[in-house]
C-alpha positions in Angstrom: 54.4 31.7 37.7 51.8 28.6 37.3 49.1 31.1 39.0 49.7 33.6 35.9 48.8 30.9 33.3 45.8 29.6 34.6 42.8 31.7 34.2 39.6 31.1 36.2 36.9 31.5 33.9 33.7 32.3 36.0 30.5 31.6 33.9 27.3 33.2 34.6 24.6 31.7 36.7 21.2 31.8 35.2 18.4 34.0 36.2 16.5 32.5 39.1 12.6 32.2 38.4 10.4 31.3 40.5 8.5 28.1 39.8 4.4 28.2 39.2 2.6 27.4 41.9 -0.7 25.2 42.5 -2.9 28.7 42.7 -1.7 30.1 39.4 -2.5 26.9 37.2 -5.7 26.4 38.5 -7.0 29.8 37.0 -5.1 28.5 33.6 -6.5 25.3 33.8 -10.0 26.7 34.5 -9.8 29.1 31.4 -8.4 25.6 29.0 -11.4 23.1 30.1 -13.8 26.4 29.9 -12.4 26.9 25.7 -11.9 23.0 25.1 -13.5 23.5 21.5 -14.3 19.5 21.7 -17.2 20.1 24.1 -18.8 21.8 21.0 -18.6 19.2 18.7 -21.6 17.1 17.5 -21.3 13.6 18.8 -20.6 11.3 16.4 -22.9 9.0 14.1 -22.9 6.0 12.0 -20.4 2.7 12.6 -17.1 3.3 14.4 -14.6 3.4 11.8 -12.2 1.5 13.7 -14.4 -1.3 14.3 -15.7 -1.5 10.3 -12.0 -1.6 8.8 -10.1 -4.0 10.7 -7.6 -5.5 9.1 -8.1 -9.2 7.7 -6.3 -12.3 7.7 -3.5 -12.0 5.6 -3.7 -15.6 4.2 -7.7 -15.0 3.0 -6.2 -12.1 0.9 -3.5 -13.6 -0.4 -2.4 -16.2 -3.0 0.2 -18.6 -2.4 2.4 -19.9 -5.2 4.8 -22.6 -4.2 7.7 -25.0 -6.4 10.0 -27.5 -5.3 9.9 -26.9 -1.4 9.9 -23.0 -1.6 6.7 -20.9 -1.2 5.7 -16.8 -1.4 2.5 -15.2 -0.9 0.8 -12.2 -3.4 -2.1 -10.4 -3.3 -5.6 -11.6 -4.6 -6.1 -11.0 -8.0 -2.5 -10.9 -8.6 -2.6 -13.3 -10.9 -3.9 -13.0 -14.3 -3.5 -16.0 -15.2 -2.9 -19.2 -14.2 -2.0 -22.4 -16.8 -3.4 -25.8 -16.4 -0.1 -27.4 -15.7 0.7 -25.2 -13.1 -2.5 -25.6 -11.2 -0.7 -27.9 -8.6 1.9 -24.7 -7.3 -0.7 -22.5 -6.7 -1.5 -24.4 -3.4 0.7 -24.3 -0.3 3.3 -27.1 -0.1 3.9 -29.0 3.7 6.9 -27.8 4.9 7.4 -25.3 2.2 10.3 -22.5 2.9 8.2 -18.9 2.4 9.9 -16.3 1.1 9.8 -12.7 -0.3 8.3 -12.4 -4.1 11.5 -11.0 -5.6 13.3 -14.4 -4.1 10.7 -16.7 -5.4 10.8 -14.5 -8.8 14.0 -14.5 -9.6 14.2 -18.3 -8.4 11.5 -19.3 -11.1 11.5 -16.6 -14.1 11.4 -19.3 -16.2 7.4 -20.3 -15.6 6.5 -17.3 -14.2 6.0 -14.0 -16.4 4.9 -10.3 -15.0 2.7 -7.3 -16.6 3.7 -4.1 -15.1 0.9 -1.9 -14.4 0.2 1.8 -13.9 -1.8 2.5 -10.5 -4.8 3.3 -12.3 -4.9 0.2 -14.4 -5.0 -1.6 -11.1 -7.8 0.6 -9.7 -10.0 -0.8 -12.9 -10.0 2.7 -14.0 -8.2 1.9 -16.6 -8.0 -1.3 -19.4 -4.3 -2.9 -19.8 -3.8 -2.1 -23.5 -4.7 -4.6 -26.2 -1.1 -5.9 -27.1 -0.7 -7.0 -23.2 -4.0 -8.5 -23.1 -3.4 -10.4 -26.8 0.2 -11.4 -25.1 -1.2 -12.7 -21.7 -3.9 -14.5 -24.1 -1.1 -16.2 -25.9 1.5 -16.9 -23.0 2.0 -20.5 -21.4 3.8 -19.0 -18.4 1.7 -18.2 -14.9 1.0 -14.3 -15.1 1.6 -12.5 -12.3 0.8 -8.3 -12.1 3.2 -5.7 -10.7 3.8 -2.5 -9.8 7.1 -1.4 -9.5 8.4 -4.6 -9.4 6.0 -5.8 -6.3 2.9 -7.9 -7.1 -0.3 -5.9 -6.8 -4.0 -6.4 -7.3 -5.5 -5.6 -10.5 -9.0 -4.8 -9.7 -12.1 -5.3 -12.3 -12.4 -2.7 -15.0 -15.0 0.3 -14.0 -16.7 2.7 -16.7 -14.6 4.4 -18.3 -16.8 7.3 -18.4 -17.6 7.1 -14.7 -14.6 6.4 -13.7 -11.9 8.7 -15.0 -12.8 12.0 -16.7 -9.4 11.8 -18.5 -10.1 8.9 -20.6 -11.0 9.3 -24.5 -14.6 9.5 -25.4 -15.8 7.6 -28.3 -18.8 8.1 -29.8 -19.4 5.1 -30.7 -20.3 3.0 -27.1 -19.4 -0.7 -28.8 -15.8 0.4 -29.3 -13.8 -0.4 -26.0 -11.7 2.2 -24.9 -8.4 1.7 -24.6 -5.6 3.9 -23.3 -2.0 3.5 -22.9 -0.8 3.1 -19.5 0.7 6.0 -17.6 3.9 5.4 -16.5 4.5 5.7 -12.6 
C-alpha cells in the first residue's frame, strides 16, 4: 500500500560534453593575441594622468571652524565671509571633538549663516545675485556656501561671455551681469 503512494521521480541527467582540451585553446588563443586591437594603439604621450592628479591632503584643502570643544572641516573657499569676532574659531582647537557639518550647523546656527548656491554659481560661471551679495555685505554672522545643504567651494567669477553662452548680453560692458540662480 505504502509502495503505491510513493512515486520515484527520476530526473534527467545532463548531456555529457566533453571538456576543451590544451590543443583546441591554443589555436583560440593564437587567433586572440594575433587580433588584440591594443597592439595597434599609439603609445601614449604627455604626463601620466595618474601621477598629475593625486589626490591632496585633505586638511590643505579644507577649512576648519571650531566652538566650545567641537570642531568640523569645509572646503576652501567655503566661506564667504568671516567676522572679526569670530576670527579665533576659524583655527583648530586642542582636543577639539570633529564632526560632520550638519552636526556643527545645527549646533551653532546662531553665528553661523548659509547661501545656497546653484552649481554654476560655484563654478564662477555665474555671479550670486545682487540681493545675496548686499545681504552677505550686511550680515554679522560667519557665511558659509552650500549646495544642497553640504558646504561647497564657490570658485572666483569667470567671464560671463566666455564662460556660459546662456548668460544675458549687455551691450553696455560697465553693467555687471547678473542672473538669477538656477535652481538644482
Amino acid at each position: 500500500m505504502l509502495a503505491g503512494l510513493v512515486t520515484v521521480s527520476h530526473a534527467e541527467t545532463p548531456p555529457m560534453r566533453d571538456a576543451t582540451t590544451h590543443e583546441q585553446l591554443i589555436p583560440k588563443l593564437r587567433q586572440a593575441q594575433q587580433n588584440d586591437p591594443m597592439k595597434n594603439m599609439p603609445a601614449p604621450t604627455g604626463d601620466d594622468p595618474s601621477k598629475v592628479f593625486q589626490p591632496k591632503d585633505f586638511l590643505s584643502e579644507s577649512d576648519s571652524i571650531s566652538f566650545l570643544g567641537v570642531a568640523t572641516f569645509v572646503p576652501k573657499r567655503a566661506i564667504l565671509q568671516i567676522p572679526k569676532n569670530y576670527q579665533d574659531r576659524m583655527t583648530m582647537q586642542p582636543g577639539a571633538k570633529i564632526v560632520g557639518w550638519a552636526d556643527f550647523y545645527a549646533a551653532n546656527r546662531g553665528w553661523i549663516t548659509t547661501v545656497e548656491v546653484s552649481r554654476t554659481q560655484a563654478e564662477g560661471n555665474v555671479a550670486l545675485p545682487a540681493e545675496t551679495q548686499k545681504h552677505l555685505s550686511e550680515s554679522g554672522n560667519l557665511v558659509v556656501a552650500t549646495y544642497m545643504g553640504g558646504p561647497i567651494s564657490v570658485l572666483p567669477l569667470k567671464d560671463p561671455k566666455v564662460a556660459d553662452p546662456k548668460a544675458p548680453k549687455t551691450t553696455n560692458p560697465k553693467t555687471p551681469v547678473t542672473t538669477e540662480p538656477v535652481k538644482p
